[in-house]
TORFI-243437 format. One record per residue (C-alpha): y, x, z; residue number from 1. Coordinates in nm, 2 decimals, always signed. Example, Ala and Ser with C-alpha at 12.3 -4.5 7.8 and 13.67 -1.06 7.14 Angstrom:
+--------+--------+--------+-----+
!      v !      u !      w ! num !
+--------+--------+--------+-----+
!  -0.45 !  +1.23 !  +0.78 !   1 !
!  -0.11 !  +1.37 !  +0.71 !   2 !
+--------+--------+--------+-----+
! end
This chain:
+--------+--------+--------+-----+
!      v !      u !      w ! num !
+--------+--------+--------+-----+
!  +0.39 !  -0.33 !  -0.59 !   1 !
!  +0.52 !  +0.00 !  -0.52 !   2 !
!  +0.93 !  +0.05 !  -0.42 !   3 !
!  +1.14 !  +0.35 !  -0.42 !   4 !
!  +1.07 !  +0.38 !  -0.05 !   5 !
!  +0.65 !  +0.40 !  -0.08 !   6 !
!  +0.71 !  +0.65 !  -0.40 !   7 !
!  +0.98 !  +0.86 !  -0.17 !   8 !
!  +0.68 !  +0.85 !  +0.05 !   9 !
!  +0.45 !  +1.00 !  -0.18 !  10 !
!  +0.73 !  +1.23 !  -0.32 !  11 !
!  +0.73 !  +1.38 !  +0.06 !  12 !
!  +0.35 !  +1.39 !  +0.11 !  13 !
!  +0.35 !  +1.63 !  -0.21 !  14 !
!  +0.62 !  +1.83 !  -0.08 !  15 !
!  +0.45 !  +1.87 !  +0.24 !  16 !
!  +0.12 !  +1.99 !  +0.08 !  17 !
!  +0.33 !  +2.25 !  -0.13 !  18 !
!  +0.50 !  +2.40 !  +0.23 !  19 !
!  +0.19 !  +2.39 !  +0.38 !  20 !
!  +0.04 !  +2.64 !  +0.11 !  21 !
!  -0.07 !  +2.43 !  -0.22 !  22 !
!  +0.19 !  +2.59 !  -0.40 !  23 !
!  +0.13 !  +2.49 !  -0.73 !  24 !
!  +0.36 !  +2.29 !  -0.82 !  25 !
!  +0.20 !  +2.16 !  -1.13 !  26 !
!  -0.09 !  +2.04 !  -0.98 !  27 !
!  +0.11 !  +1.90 !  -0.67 !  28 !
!  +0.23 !  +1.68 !  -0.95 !  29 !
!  -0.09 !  +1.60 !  -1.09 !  30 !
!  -0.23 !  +1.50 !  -0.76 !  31 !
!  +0.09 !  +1.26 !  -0.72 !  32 !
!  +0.06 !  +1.11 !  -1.02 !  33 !
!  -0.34 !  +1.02 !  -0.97 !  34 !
!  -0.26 !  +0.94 !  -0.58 !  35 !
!  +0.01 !  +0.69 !  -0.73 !  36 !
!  -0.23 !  +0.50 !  -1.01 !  37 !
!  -0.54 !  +0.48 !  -0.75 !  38 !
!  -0.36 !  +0.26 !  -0.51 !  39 !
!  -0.41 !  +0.01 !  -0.84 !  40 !
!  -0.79 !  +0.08 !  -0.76 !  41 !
!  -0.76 !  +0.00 !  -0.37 !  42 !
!  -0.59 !  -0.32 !  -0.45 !  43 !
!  -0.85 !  -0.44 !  -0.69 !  44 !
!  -1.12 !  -0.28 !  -0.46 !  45 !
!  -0.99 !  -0.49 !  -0.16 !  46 !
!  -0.98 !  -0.83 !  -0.41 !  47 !
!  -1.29 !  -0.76 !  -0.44 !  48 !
!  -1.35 !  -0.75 !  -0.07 !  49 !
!  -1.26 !  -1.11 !  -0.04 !  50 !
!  -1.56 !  -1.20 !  -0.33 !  51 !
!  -1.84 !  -1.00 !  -0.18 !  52 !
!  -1.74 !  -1.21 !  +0.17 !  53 !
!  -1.80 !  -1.52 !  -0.09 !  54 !
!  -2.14 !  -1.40 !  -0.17 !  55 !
!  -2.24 !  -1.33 !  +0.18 !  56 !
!  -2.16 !  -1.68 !  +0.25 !  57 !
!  -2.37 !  -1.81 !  -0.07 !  58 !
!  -2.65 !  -1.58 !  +0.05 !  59 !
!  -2.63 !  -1.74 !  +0.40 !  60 !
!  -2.69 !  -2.05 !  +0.28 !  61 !
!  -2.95 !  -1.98 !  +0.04 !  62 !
!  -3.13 !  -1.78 !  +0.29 !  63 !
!  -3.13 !  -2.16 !  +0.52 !  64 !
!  -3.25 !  -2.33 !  +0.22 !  65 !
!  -3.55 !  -2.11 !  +0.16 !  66 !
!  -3.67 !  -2.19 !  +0.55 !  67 !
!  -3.98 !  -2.38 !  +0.58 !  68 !
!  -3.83 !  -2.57 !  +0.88 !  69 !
!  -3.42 !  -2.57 !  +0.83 !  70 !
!  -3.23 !  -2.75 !  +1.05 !  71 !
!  -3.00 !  -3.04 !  +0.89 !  72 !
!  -2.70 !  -2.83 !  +0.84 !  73 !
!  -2.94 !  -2.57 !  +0.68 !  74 !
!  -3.07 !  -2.82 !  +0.42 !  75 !
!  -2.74 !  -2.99 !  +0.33 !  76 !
!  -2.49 !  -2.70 !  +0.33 !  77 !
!  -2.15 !  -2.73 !  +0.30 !  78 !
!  -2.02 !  -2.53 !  +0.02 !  79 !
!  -1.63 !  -2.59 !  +0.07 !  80 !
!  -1.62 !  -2.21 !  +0.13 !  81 !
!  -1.76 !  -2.07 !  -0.12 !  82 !
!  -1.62 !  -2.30 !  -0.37 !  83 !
!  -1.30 !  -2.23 !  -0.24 !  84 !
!  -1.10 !  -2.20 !  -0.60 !  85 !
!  -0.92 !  -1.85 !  -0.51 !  86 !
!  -1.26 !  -1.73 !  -0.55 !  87 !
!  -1.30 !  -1.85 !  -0.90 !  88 !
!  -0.96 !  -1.76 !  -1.01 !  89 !
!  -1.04 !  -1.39 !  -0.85 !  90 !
!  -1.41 !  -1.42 !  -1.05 !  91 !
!  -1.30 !  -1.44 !  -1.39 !  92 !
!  -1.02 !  -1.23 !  -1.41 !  93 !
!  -1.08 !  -1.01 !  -1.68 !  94 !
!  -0.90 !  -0.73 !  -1.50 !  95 !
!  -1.13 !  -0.75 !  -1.17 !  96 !
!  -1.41 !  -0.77 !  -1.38 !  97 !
!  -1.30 !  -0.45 !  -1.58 !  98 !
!  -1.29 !  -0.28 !  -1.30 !  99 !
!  -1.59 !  -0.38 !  -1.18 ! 100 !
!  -1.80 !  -0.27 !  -1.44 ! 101 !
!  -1.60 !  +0.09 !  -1.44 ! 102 !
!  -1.64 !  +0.15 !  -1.09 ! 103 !
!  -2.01 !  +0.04 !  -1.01 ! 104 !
!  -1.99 !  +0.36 !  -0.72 ! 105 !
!  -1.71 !  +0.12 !  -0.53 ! 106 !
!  -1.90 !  -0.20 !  -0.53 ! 107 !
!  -1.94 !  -0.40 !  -0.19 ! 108 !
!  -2.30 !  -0.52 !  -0.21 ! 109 !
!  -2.32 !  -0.10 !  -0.20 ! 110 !
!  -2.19 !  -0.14 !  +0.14 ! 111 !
!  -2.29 !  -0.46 !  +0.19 ! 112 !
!  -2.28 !  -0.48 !  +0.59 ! 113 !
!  -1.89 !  -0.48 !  +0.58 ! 114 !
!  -1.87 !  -0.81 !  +0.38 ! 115 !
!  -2.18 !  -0.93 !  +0.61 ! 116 !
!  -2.01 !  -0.87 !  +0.95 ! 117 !
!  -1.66 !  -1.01 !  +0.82 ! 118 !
!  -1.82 !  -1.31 !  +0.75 ! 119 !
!  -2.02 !  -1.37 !  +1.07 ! 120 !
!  -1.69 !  -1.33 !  +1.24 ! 121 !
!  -1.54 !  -1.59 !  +1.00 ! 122 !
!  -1.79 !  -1.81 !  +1.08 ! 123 !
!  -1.80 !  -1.80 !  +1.43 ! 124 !
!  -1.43 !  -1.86 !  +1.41 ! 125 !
!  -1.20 !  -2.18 !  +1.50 ! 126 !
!  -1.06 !  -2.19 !  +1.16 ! 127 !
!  -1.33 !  -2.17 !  +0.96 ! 128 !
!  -1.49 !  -2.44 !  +1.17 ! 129 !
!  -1.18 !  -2.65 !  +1.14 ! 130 !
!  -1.16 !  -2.59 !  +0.71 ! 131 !
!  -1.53 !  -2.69 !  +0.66 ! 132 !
!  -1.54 !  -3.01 !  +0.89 ! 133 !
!  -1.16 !  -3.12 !  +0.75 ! 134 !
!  -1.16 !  -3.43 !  +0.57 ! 135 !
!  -0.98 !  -3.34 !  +0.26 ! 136 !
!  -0.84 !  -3.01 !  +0.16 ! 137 !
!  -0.56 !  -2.96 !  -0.11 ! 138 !
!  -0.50 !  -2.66 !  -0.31 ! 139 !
!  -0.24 !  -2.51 !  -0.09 ! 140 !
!  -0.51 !  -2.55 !  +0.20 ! 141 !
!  -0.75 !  -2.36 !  +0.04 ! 142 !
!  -0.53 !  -2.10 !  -0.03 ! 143 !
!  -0.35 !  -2.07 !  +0.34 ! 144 !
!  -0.73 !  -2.06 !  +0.42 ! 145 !
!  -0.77 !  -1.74 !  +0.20 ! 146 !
!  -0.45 !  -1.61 !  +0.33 ! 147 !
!  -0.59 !  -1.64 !  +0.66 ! 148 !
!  -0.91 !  -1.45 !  +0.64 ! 149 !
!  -0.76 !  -1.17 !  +0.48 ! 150 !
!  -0.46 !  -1.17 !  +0.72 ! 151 !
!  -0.76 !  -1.25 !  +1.06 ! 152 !
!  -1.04 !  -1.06 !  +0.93 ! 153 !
!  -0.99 !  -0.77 !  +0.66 ! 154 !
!  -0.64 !  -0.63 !  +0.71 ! 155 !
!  -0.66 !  -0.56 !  +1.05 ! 156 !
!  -1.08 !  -0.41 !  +1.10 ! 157 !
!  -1.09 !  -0.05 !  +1.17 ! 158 !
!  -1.45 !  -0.04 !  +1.01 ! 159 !
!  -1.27 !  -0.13 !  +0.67 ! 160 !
!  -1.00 !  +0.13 !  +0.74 ! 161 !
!  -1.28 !  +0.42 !  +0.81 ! 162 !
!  -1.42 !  +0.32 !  +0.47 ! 163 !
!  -1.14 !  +0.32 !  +0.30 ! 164 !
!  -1.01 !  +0.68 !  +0.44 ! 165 !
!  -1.41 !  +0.81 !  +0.38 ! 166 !
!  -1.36 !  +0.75 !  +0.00 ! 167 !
!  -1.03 !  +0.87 !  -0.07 ! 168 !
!  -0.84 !  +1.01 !  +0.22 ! 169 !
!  -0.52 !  +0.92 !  +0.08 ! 170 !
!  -0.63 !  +0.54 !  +0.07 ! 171 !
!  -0.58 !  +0.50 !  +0.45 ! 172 !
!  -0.25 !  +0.57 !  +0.42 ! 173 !
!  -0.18 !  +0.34 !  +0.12 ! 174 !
!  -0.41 !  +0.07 !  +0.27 ! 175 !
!  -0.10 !  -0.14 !  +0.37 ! 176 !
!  +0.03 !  -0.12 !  +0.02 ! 177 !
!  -0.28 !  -0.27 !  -0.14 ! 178 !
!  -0.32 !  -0.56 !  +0.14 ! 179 !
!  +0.08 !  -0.66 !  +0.10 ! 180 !
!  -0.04 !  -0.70 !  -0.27 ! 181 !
!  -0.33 !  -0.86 !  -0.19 ! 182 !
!  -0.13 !  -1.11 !  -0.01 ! 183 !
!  +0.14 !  -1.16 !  -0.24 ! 184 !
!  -0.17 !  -1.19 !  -0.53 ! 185 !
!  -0.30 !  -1.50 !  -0.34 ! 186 !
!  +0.02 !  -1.62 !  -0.23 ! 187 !
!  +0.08 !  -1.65 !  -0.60 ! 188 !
!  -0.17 !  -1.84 !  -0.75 ! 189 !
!  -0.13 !  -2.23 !  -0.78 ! 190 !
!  -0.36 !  -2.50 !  -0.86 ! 191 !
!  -0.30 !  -2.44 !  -1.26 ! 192 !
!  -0.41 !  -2.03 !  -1.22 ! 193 !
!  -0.72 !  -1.94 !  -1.44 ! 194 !
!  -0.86 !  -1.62 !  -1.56 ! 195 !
!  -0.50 !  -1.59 !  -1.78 ! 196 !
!  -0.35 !  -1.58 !  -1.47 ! 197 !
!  -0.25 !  -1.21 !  -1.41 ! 198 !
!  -0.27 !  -0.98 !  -1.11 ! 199 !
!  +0.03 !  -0.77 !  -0.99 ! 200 !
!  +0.15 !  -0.44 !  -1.13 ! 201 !
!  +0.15 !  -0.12 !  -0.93 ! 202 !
!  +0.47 !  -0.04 !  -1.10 ! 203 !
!  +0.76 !  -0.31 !  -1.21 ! 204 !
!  +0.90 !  -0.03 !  -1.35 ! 205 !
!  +0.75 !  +0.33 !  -1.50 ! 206 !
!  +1.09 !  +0.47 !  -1.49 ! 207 !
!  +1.04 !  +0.49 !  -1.11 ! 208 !
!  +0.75 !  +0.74 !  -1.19 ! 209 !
!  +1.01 !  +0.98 !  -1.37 ! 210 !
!  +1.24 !  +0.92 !  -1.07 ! 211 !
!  +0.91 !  +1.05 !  -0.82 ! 212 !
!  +0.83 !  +1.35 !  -1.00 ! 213 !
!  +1.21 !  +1.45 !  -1.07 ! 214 !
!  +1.26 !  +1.42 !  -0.70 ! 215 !
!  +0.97 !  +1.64 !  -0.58 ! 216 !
!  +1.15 !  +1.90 !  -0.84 ! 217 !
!  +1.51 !  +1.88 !  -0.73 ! 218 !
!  +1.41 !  +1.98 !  -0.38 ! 219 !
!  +1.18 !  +2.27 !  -0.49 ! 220 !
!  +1.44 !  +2.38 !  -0.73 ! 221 !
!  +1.74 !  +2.39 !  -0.47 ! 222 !
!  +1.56 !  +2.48 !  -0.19 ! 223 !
!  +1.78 !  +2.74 !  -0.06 ! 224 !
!  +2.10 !  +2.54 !  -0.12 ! 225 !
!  +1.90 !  +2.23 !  +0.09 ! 226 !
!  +1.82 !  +2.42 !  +0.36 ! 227 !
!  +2.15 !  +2.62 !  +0.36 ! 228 !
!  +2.34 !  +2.25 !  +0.44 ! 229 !
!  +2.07 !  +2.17 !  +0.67 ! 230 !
!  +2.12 !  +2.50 !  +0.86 ! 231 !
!  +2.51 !  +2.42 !  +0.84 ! 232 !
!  +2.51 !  +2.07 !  +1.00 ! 233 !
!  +2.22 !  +2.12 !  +1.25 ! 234 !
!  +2.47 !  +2.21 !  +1.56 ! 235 !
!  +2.26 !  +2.47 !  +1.79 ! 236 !
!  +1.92 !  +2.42 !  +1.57 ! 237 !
!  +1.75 !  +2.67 !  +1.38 ! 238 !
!  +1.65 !  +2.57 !  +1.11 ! 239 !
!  +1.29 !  +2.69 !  +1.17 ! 240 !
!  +1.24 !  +2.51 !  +1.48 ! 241 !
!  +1.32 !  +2.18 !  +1.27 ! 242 !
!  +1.02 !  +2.01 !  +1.21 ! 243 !
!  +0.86 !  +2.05 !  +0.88 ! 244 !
!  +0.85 !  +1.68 !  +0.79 ! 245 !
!  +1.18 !  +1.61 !  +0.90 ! 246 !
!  +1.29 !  +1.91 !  +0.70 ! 247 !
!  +1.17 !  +1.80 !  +0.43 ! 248 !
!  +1.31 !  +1.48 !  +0.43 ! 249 !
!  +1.64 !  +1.56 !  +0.45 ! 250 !
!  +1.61 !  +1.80 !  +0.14 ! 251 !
!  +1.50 !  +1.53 !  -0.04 ! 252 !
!  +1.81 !  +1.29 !  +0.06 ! 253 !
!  +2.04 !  +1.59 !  +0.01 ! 254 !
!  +1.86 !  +1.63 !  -0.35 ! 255 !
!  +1.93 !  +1.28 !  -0.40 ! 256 !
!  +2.30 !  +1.30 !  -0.26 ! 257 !
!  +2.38 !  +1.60 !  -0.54 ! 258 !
!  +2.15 !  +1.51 !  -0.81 ! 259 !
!  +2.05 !  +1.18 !  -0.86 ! 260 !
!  +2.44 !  +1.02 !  -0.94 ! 261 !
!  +2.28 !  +0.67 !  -0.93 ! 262 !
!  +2.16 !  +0.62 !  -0.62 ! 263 !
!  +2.42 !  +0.54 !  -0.36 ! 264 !
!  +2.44 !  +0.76 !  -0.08 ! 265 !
!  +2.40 !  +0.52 !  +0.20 ! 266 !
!  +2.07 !  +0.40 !  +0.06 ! 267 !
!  +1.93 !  +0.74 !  +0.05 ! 268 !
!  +2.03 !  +0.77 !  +0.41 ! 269 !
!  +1.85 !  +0.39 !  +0.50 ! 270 !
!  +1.55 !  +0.48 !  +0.32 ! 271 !
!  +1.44 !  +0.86 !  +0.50 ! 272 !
!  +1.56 !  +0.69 !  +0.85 ! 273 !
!  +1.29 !  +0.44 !  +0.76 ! 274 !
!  +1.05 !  +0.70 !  +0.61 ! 275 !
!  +1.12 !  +0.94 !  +0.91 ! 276 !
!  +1.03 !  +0.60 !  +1.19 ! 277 !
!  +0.69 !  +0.59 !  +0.95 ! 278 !
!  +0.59 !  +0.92 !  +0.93 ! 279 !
!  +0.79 !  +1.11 !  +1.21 ! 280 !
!  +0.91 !  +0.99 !  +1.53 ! 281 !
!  +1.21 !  +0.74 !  +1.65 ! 282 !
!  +1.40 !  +1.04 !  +1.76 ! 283 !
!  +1.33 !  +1.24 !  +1.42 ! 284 !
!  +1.49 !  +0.92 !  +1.24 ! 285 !
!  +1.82 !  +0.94 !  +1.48 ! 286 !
!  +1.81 !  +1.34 !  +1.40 ! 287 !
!  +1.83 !  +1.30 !  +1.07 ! 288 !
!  +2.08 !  +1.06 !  +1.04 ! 289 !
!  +2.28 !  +1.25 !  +1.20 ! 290 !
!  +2.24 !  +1.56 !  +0.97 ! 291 !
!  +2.27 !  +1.34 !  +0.67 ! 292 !
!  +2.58 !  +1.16 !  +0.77 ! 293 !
!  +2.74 !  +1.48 !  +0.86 ! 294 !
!  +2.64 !  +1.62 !  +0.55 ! 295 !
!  +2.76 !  +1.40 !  +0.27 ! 296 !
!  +3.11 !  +1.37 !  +0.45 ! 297 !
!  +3.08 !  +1.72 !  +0.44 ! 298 !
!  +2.99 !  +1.74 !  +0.07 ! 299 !
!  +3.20 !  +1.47 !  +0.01 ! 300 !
!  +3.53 !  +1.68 !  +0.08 ! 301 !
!  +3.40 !  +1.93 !  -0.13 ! 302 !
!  +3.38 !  +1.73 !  -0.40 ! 303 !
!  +2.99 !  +1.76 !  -0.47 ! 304 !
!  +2.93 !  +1.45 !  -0.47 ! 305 !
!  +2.93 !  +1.25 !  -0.73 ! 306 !
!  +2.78 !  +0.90 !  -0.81 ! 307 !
!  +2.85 !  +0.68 !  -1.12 ! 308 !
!  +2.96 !  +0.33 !  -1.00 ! 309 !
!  +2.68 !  +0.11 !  -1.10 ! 310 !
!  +2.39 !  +0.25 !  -0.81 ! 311 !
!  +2.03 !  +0.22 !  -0.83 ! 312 !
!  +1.78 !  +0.17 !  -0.53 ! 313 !
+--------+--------+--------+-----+
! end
């Protein structure tokens, strides 16, 4: 699920397209908004990811049955794997399937090699050695299982990330988005879930959206008056020689500090350090904590800022 921090995020990728010379707002916007609703498309894309390494693993074995001389694990295979029942709760969801059948042009037996090579590495592994041969496996089990292939064998292979960035360059960047929902999606299920059980929401709440696109408009709208503060509280910097996302991320916590009343101004602060360590650099974070710190007590004494007393995130 997206928080206020991942939509800040996107709020500042837009704002950096805009200063770097796509300045139409309007369509800045636009592009949000679809960048926003296609990280629902990665997460059900990378679900899917986790069935296609199923079906690798029921081709395997077919393929061992069909030999004319298969060894004894070849003729009797064990199926605990692919019957593992996260797969059948991820098969007959109606919203996987949906998807499925509207995006035929993102389907893994397309790309079928990256399901293949994830599952000869699972295979080869201790752990899946260790799940097949175990004596008896409880729900939980087969889940932790799941957990662990994901965790071992998806989330971390670059060949996935390249894939993911080669269709929609702004997936690489929301690719740790979609696999904390994956996660959290199998974490979820228990031995009861069916295809009524239902997958997580991009958005717990739509207002945030309104909160995203207000954002990016505050800090084109009072751009001047941002970067006039700036300018005021960055002792011996020019404002020119500040870096361009680092500028922009304090204009969007001084937006926040003047024109957003419910959001307190110490989690504005928490939230652009942590944005700054993720998309700048350890020292840009310290920089602009400094700024903003001297800033608001600045604006404070001026009585400009003003916050109702029940805050938001």
């Amino acid at each position: 699920m997206l928080g206020r921090r991942q939509l800040r995020a996107k709020a500042m990728q837009t704002l950096y397209a805009y200063y770097r010379g796509n300045n139409n707002p309007r369509a800045n916007e636009k592009n949000m908004m679809n960048g926003i609703y296609e990280i629902q498309d990665l997460y059900h894309l990378m679900l899917n990811l986790l069935l296609a390494v199923k079906y690798e693993a029921e081709a395997s074995i077919q393929k061992g049955l069909e030999k004319n001389l298969p060894s004894a694990e070849e003729a009797n295979p064990n199926y605990r794997f692919v019957n593992n029942p996260i797969f059948k709760v991820l098969e007959s969801n109606p919203e996987l399937n949906e998807f499925r059948e509207k995006h035929g042009e993102l389907s893994w037996a397309i790309e079928s090699s990256y399901p293949s090579k994830i599952f000869k590495a699972l295979k080869n592994s201790e752990e899946y050695k260790k799940y097949q041969s175990a004596e008896n496996v409880s729900f939980n089990q087969h889940r932790r299982f799941i957990i662990r292939l994901y965790k071992d064998f998806i989330a971390p292979s670059e060949e996935i990330y390249s894939y993911i960035e080669d269709k929609k360059i702004n997936w690489a960047e929301d690719l740790a988005i979609a696999n904390t929902m994956v996660l959290n999606t199998i974490q979820s299920f228990i031995a009861k879930s069916d295809e009524n059980t239902k997958l997580l929401k991009l958005l717990l709440d739509e207002s945030h959206l309104e909160f995203t696109k207000e954002l990016v408009r505050e800090s084109i709208a009072h751009e001047v008056e941002l970067n006039e503060i700036i300018k005021n509280n960055a002792s011996n910097w020019e404002i020119d020689r500040i870096a361009l996302i680092d500028k922009i991320l304090m204009q969007m916590a001084l937006a926040e500090f003047l024109y957003f009343p419910n959001i307190p101004p110490k989690v504005t602060i928490n939230e652009y350090i942590e944005i700054a360590k993720d998309f700048s650099t350890e020292n840009s974070a310290i920089f602009i904590n400094g700024i903003l710190d001297k800033s608001l007590k600045d604006l404070t004494e001026k009585d400009k800022v003003r916050k109702s007393a029940r805050g938001l995130m």
